[in-house]
N, C-alpha and C positions, 0 to 999 in steps of 0.2 A: 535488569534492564526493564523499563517502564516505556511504552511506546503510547506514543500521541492517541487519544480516542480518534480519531477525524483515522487512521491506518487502518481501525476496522472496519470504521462507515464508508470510510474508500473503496475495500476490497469486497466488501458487502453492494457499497452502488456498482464496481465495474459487473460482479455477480451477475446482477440485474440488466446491466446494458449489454452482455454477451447476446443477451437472450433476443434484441429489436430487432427485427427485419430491418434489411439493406434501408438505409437511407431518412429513417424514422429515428425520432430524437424524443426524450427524454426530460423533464423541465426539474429543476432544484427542486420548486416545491413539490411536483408529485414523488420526485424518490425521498424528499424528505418526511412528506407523508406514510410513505410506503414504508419508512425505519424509526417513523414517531421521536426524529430529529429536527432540532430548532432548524430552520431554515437557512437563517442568516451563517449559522456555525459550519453548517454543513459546504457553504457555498464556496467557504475558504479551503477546504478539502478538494472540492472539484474544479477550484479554479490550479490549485497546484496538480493536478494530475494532467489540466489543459498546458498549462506553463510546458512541463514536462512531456506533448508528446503523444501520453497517450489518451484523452478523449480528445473530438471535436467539439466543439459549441458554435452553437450558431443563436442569431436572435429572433424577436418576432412572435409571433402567437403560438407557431408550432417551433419555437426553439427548442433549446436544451442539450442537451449532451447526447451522443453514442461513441463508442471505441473507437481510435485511430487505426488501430492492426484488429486484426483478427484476434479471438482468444489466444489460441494456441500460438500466438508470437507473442505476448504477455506473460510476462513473471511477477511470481508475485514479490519479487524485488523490488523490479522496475516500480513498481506500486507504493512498496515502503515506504523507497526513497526518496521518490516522488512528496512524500507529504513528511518522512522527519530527516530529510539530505542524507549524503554520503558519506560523509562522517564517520570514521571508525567510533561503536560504542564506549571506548573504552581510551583516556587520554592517562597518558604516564608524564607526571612531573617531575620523577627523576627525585624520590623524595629523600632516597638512599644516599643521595650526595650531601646532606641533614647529621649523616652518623658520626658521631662525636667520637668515637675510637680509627677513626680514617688515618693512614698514615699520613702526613702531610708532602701535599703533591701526589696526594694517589688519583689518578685518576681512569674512571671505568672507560670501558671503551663498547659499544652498542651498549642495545637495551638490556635491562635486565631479563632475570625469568617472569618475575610477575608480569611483565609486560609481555612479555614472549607468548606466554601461557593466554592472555587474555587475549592478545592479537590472533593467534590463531582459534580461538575459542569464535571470534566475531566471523573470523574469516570461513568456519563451517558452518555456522548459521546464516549468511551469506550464501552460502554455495547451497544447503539447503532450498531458501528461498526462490534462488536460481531456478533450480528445479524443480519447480513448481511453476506450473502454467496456468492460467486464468480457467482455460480448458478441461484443466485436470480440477479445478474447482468447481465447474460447471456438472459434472459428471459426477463427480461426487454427491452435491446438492440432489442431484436429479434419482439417483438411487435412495438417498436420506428420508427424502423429503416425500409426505403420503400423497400419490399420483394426484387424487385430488386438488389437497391444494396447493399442489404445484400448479397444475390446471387453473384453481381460480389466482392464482398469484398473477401470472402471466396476461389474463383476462385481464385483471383487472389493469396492469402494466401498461396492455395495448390498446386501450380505453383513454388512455392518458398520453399515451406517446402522437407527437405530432408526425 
């Protein structure tokens, strides 16, 4: 499975908007400067996570984005799907009904295993994601990442936010 580029720069800008003080927004072009992303690309990213809920936008000189909930009510689910849908990864066409030794009038009844097999395969990576929170991404970063420039990351972040 191959996921949309615009999932990571998603989950990379919500990163970044965890971090704004109450009430302070965020503008396309400074986060897209900030991930050295075409702007216009990125805006179709953050207009589906608007679509979906969880940023706000607002306009104006100091517009731009910040989170609707809290981190920690954020999954990085919500986040996926938000930019490639809800869509089981995996579509069965039933291709077994093709097989040239079939009795005639045989007919299967549910899915196969291949199907089976993959559907719960989506279905733990799903649940995975689930469990995972914007929060638990925030936390991690902040450990990872050399206190410094975390320090100037943020600086420079709140420099830009309106």
């Amino acid at each position: 499975m191959i996921l949309k580029s615009q999932v990571e720069w998603a989950l990379h800008c919500c990163a970044i908007l965890a971090g704004l003080p109450e009430g302070r927004y965020l503008s396309t072009k400074a986060l897209a400067e900030f991930h050295g992303l075409p702007k216009e690309y990125l805006s179709k990213a953050l207009q589906s996570l608007s679509q979906a809920g969880l940023v706000h936008t607002t306009l104006g000189p100091s517009g731009g984005y910040r989170l609707a909930r809290a981190p920690a009510e954020i999954t990085f689910l919500e986040i996926v799907e938000a930019v490639e849908g809800k869509a089981r990864t995996f579509v069965c066409n039933n291709i077994r009904a093709n097989n040239p030794c079939r009795p005639k009038g045989y007919c299967e009844s549910g899915p196969c295993a291949v199907s089976r097999i993959m559907w719960e395969a989506d279905e733990a990576w799903r649940a995975k994601l689930r469990g995972v929170r914007l929060s638990d991404l925030t936390e991690a970063l902040a450990q990872e990442i050399p206190p410094e420039l975390w320090k100037n990351s943020f600086e420079w972040v709140l420099e830009r936010a309106g």
